[in-house]
N, C-alpha and C positions, 0 to 999 in steps of 0.2 A: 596243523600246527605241530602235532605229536610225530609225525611222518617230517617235518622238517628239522627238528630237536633232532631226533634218529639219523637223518643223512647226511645233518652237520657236522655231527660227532664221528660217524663213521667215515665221510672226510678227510674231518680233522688226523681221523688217528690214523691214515694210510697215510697222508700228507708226511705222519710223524714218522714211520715204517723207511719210506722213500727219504727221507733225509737221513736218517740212521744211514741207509744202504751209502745213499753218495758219499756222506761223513766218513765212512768206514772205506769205502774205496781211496782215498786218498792219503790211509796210514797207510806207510811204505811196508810190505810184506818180504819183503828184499828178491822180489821179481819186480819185471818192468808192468809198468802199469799207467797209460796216460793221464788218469785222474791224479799222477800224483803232480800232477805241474795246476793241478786247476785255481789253485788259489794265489796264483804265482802272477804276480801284477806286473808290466813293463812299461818304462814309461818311452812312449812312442811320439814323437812331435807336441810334447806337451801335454800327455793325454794317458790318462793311464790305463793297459790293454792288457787284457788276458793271452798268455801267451798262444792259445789254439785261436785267435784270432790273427794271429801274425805269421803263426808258419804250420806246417805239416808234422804233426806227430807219428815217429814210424816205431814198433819193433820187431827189429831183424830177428833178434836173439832173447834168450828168456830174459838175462839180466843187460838190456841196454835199449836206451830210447836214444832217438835219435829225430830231433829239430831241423827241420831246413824250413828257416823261413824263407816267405815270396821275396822279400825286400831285406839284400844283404848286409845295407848299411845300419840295419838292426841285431844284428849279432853281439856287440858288443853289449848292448843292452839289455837284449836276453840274457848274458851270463853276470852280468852284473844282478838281476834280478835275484838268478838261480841262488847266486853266492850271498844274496842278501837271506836269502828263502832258510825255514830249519830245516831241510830236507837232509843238509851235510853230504852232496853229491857236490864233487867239483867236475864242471863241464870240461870241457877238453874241443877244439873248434880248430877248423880246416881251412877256414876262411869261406866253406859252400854250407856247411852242415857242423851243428853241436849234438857231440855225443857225450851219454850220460852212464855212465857206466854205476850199475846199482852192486852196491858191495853187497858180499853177504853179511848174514846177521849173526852174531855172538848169541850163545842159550840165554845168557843174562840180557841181551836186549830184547832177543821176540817177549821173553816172560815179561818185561817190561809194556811191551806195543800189548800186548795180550790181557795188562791191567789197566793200561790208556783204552784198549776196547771193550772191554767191560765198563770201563764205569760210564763210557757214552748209550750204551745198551740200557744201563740202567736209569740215564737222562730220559732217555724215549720213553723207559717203563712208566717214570715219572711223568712224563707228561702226557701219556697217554690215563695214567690215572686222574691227574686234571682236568682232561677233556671229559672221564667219564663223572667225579663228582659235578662240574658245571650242568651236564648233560642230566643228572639227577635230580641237580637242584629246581634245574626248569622243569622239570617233570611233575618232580613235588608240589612249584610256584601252579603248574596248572589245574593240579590238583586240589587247591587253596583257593584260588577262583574258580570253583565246579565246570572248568571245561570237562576234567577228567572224573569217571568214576574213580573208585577206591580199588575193585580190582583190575580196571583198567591199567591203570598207575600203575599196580604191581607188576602186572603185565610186560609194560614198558622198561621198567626197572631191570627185571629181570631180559629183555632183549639186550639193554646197553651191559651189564653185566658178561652176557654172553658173547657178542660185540668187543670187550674188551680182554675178554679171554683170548678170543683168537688175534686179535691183534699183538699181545703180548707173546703168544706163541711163534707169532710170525717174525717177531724181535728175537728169539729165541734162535732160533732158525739162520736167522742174519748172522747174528753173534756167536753161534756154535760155526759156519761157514769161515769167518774170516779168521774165529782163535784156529781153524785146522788149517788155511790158509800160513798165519803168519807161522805157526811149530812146526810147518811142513819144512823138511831140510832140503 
């Protein structure tokens, strides 16, 4: 039971780590980067599609992606999507392939993208502190019905403590990676 409390949590808090990472690939750092079209819906025969389900993601060059969907009578939809999207990339299309050409960033916007990634970093922190108070609590609750000794429990306590150090470091790590990422000129 004490070993399943433990693996859940730690789980949970990589599960958390791993979405920071994705979350954060998809702030435009003003290079090309195909995560930034991930949330980018199209609506395809009635149906709404993620655009790397529809076409090829390529890049040529640092700052430009380049779409060639399988099925051309979807282009139009594709940039209508994009234009829908906040990305503030206007596509540009050939009638085979959309290109995206990724502007550079003004100082006053990465310092910007840089406090949009911060405060997601510190979402994680958060909830990776809630995974570890829950994780506590059951500890304790076991503790309360004598599954657990008393220094056992502290035992445990001190594992999820430890557990949540290094996951929080690992956030650390993310979030120091993408602010050198977006200040990188």
């Amino acid at each position: 039971m004490v070993k399943d409390i433990l693996n859940d949590a730690k789980g949970r808090m990589k599960k958390t780590v791993e979405h920071l990472s994705r979350d954060l690939a998809a702030v435009r750092a003003g290079r090309a980067n195909p995560a930034l079209l991930d949330g980018i819906m199209v609506d395809y025969y009635g149906q709404s599609t993620p655009i790397n389900q529809l076409a090829n993601i390529a890049i040529p060059e640092a700052r430009l992606l380049v779409i060639q969907p399988w099925d051309k009578s979807v282009i139009p939809e594709i940039e209508k999507a994009i234009m829908k999207s906040d990305l503030g990339i206007n596509p540009n299309n050939d009638g085979n392939v959309i290109r995206l050409a990724i502007p550079t960033l003004t100082e006053e916007r990465r310092k910007e993208i840089v406090k949009v990634v911060r405060k997601r970093a510190e979402e994680a922190r958060i909830a990776t502190r809630n995974i570890r108070r829950e994780a506590n609590d059951d500890i304790k609750q076991a503790e309360k019905d004598k599954l657990l000794s008393e220094d056992e429990s502290k035992k445990r306590l001190d594992d999820i403590q430890k557990l949540t150090d290094n996951i929080i470091k690992d956030i650390d790590r993310v979030l120091e990676t993408k602010e050198k990422e977006v200040m990188e000129v």
